[in-house]
C-alpha positions as CSV (number, residue, x, y, z in Angstrom):
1,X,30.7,124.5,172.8
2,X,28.0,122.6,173.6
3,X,26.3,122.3,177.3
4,X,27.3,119.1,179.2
5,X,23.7,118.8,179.6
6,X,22.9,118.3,176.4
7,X,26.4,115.8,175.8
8,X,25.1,113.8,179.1
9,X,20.9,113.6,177.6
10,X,22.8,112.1,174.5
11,X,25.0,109.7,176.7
12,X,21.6,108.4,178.6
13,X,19.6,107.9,175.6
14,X,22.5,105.9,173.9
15,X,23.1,103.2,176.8
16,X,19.0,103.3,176.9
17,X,18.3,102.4,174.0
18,X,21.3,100.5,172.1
19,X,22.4,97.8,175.3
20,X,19.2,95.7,174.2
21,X,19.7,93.3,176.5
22,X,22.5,91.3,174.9
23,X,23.5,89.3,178.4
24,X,20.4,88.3,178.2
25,X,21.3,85.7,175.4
26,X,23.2,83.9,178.0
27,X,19.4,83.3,179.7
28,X,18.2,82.0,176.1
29,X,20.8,79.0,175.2
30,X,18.5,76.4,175.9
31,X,14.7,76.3,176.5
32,X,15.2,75.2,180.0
33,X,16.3,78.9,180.3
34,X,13.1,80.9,178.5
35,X,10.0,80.9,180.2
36,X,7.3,80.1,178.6
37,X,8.9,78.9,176.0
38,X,7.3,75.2,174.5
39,X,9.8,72.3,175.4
40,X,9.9,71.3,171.8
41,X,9.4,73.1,168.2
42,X,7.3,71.2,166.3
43,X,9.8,70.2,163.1
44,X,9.3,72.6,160.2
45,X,11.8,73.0,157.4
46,X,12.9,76.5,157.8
47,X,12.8,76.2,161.9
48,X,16.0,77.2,163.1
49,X,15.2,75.7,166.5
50,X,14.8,78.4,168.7
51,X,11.8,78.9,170.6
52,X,12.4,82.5,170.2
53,X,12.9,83.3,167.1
54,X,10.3,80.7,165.7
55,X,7.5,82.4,167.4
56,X,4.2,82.6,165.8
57,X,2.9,85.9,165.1
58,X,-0.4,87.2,163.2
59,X,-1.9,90.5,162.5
60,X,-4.4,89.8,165.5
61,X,-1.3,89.7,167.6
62,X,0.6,92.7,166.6
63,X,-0.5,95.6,168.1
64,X,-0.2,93.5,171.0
65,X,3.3,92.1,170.6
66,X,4.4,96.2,169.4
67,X,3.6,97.4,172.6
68,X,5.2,94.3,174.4
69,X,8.3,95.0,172.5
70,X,8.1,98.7,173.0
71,X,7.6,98.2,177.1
72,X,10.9,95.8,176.9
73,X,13.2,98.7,175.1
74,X,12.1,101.3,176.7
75,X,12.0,100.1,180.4
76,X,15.6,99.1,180.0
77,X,17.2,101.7,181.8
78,X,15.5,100.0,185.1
79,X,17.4,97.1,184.1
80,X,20.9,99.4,184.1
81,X,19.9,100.9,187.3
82,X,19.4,97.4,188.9
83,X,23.0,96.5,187.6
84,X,22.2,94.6,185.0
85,X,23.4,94.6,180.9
86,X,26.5,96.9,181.8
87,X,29.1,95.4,179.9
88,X,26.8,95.4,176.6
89,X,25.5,98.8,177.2
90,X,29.2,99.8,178.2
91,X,30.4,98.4,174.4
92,X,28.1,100.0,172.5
93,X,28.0,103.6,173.9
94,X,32.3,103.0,173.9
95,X,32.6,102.4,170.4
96,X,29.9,104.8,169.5
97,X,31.8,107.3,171.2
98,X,35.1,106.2,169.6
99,X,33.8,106.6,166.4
100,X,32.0,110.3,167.3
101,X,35.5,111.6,168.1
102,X,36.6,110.3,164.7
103,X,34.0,111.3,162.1
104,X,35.8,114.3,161.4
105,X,39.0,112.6,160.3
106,X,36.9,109.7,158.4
107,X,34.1,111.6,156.9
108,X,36.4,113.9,154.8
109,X,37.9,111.2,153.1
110,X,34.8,109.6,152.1
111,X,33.5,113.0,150.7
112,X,36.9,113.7,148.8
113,X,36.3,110.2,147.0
114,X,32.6,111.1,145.8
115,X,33.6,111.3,142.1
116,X,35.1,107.6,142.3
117,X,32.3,106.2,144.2
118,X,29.3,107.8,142.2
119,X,28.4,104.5,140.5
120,X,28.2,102.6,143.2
121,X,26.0,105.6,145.1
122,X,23.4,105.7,142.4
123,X,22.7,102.0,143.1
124,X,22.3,103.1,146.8
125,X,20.7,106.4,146.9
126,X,18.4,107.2,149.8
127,X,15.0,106.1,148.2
128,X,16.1,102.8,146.7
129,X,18.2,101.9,149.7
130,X,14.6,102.2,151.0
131,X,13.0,100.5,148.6
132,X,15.0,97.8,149.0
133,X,15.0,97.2,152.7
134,X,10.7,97.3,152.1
135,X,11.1,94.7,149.5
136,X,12.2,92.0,151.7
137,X,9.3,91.5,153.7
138,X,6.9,92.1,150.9
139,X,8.8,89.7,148.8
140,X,8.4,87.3,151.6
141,X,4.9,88.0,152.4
142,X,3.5,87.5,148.7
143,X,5.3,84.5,148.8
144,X,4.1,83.1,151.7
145,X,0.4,83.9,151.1
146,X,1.4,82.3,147.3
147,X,2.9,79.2,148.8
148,X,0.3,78.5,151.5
149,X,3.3,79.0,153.9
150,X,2.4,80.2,157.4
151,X,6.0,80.3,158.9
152,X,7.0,82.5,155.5
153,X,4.4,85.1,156.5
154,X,5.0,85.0,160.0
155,X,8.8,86.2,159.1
156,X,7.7,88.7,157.2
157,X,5.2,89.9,159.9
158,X,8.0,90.2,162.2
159,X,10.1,91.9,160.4
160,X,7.7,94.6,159.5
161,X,7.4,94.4,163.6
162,X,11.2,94.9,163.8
163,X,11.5,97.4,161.6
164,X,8.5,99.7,163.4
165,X,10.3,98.9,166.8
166,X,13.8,99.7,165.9
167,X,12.2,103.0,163.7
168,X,10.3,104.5,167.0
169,X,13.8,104.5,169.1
170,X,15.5,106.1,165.9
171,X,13.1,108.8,165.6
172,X,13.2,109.7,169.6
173,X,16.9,110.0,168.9
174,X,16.9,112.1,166.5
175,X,14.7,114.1,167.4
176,X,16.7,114.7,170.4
177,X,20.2,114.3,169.1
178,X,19.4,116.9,165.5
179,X,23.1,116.1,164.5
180,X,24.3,117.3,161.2
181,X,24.1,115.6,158.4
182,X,27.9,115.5,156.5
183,X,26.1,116.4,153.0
184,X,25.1,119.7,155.2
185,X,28.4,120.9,156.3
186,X,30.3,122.6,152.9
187,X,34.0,121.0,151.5
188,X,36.5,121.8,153.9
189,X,34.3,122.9,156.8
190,X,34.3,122.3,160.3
191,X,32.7,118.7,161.4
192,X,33.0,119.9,165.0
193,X,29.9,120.7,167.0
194,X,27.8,119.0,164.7
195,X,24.9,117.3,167.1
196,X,21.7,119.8,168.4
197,X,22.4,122.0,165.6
198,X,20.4,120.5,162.9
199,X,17.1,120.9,161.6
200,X,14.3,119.9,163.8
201,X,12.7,117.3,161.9
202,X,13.9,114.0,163.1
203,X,12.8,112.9,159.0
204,X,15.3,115.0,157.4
205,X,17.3,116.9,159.2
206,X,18.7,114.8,162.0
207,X,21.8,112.2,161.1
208,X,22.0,110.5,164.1
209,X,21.6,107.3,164.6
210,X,21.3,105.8,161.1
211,X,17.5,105.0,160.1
212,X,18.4,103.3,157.6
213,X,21.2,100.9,159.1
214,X,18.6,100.5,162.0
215,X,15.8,99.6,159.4
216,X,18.2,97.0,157.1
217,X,19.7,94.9,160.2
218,X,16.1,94.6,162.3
219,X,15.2,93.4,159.4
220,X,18.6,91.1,158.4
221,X,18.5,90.0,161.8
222,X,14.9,88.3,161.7
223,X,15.7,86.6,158.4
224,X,18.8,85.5,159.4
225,X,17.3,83.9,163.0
226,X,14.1,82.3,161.2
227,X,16.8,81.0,158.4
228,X,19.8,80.2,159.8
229,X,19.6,76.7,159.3
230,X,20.1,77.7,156.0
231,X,23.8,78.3,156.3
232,X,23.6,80.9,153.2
233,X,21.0,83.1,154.6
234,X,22.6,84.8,157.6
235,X,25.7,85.6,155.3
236,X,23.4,87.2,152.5
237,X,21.0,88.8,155.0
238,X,23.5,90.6,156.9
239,X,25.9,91.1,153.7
240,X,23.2,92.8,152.4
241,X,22.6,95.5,155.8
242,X,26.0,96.2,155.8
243,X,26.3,97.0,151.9
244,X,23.5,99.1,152.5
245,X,24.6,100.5,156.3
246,X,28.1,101.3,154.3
247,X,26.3,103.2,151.4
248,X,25.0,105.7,154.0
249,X,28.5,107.2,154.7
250,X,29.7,106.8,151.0
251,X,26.8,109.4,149.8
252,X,27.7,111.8,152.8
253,X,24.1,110.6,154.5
254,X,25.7,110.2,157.4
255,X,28.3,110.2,159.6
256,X,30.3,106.6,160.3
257,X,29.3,106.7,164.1
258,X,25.5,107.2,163.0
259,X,25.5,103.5,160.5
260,X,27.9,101.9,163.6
261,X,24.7,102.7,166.2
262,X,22.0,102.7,163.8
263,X,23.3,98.7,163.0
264,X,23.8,97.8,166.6
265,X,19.8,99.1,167.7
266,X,18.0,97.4,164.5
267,X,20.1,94.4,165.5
268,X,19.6,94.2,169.5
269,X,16.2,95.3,169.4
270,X,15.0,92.6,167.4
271,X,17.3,90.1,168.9
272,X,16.7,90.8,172.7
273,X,12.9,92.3,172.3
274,X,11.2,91.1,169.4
275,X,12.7,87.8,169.5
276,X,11.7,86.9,173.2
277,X,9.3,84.4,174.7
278,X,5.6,85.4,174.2
């Protein structure tokens, strides 16, 4: 049995870092609500129209912008103490918990159906899931730069911004949390007990939160903002992190509760962090 000091560090770090701020949408429906944010967005073809999401960005400003975002996650839980973000924070760490207490009913059956799901798992193995992800901003970039299209390269500059936000937070997780991976515990084991006893490295042998889920919706979530009047894009940006979210728990990567949190911090960090008023 594991200490209750170890189950309430893991409780702490969940609210801090997955509530990203999503009451503060409410404070972003209309410009008259973001400060600093211009009046009007000059009309470009791929604007959405938020101030927010349509921020310019360059490599001058990205160090810069990092550290801003990094200040926002990570000083969050002076927000909780304040009062603030409950309900969010509340949601998140509730279902993450729900799912926790039923990865070891949900896992097995996902192992047991290996054999039937090996073609689709070869499409989605652990380095081309990866590859994959990366190729979305580096499509857009060359594009851009091809194109002579600033607000093309800007998305892709914030998605790599995105993705090295949400990827810092995974890593102090794991490196904390050193759960089990279900590809480590043998057929028919026990999947009780499974978090502070895996390896140490938070790059291999630590499962939770998903790094991967994390990486594909920061990522999703920028195309989809900087997009969405494209009515298409959201759909196929975020069809995509979930195909690849899914994958993780079909080849025994991880555990159902890991893709559910990963998901939910590349998504609210970018929404609530990278995506606010510069």
């Amino acid at each position: 049995m594991r200490t209750l000091r170890h189950w309430l560090v893991l409780a702490i770090i969940c609210s801090a870092a997955t509530g990203a701020f999503w009451d503060r949408a409410c404070a972003q429906i209309s410009n008259s609500d973001l400060p600093d944010a211009p009046s009007e967005v000059e009309f470009h073809p791929h604007h959405g129209g938020d101030p927010a999401s349509d921020r310019e960005v360059s490599w001058r400003s990205l160090p810069k912008d990092f550290l801003h975002d990094q200040k926002e996650i990570w000083t969050f839980p002076v927000e909780l103490a304040k009062g603030k973000h409950w309900l969010p924070t509340l949601a998140i760490a509730g279902g993450t918990a729900v799912l926790i207490a039923t990865d070891k009913k949900t896992t097995p059956y996902f192992r047991n159906h290996q054999p039937q799901l090996d073609d689709i798992n070869d499409v989605f193995g652990t380095y081309v899931t990866t590859a994959e992800v990366i190729a979305v901003p580096a499509a857009l970039m060359v594009a851009g730069y091809e194109r002579h299209d600033g607000y093309q390269v800007d998305t892709a500059i914030l998605c790599g911004e995105a993705y090295a936000d949400s990827a810092v937070v995974d890593l102090a997780m794991k490196a904390v949390t050193r759960r089990k991976r279900p590809s480590d515990i043998p057929v028919g084991g026990s999947y009780d007990d499974t978090f502070f006893a895996g390896g140490k490295s938070p790059f291999r042998g630590s499962s939770f939160p998903s790094g991967h889920a994390a990486g594909v919706f920061s990522v999703a979530t920028v195309v989809a903002g900087r997009y969405r009047n494209h009515k298409w894009v959201p759909f196929l940006a975020y069809g995509f992190a979930t195909a690849i979210s899914f994958s993780r728990v079909t080849t025994a990567s991880h555990f159902p509760s890991d893709v559910f949190l990963g998901a939910a911090l590349g998504y609210t960090v970018t929404k609530y962090a990278v995506f606010t008023p510069r």
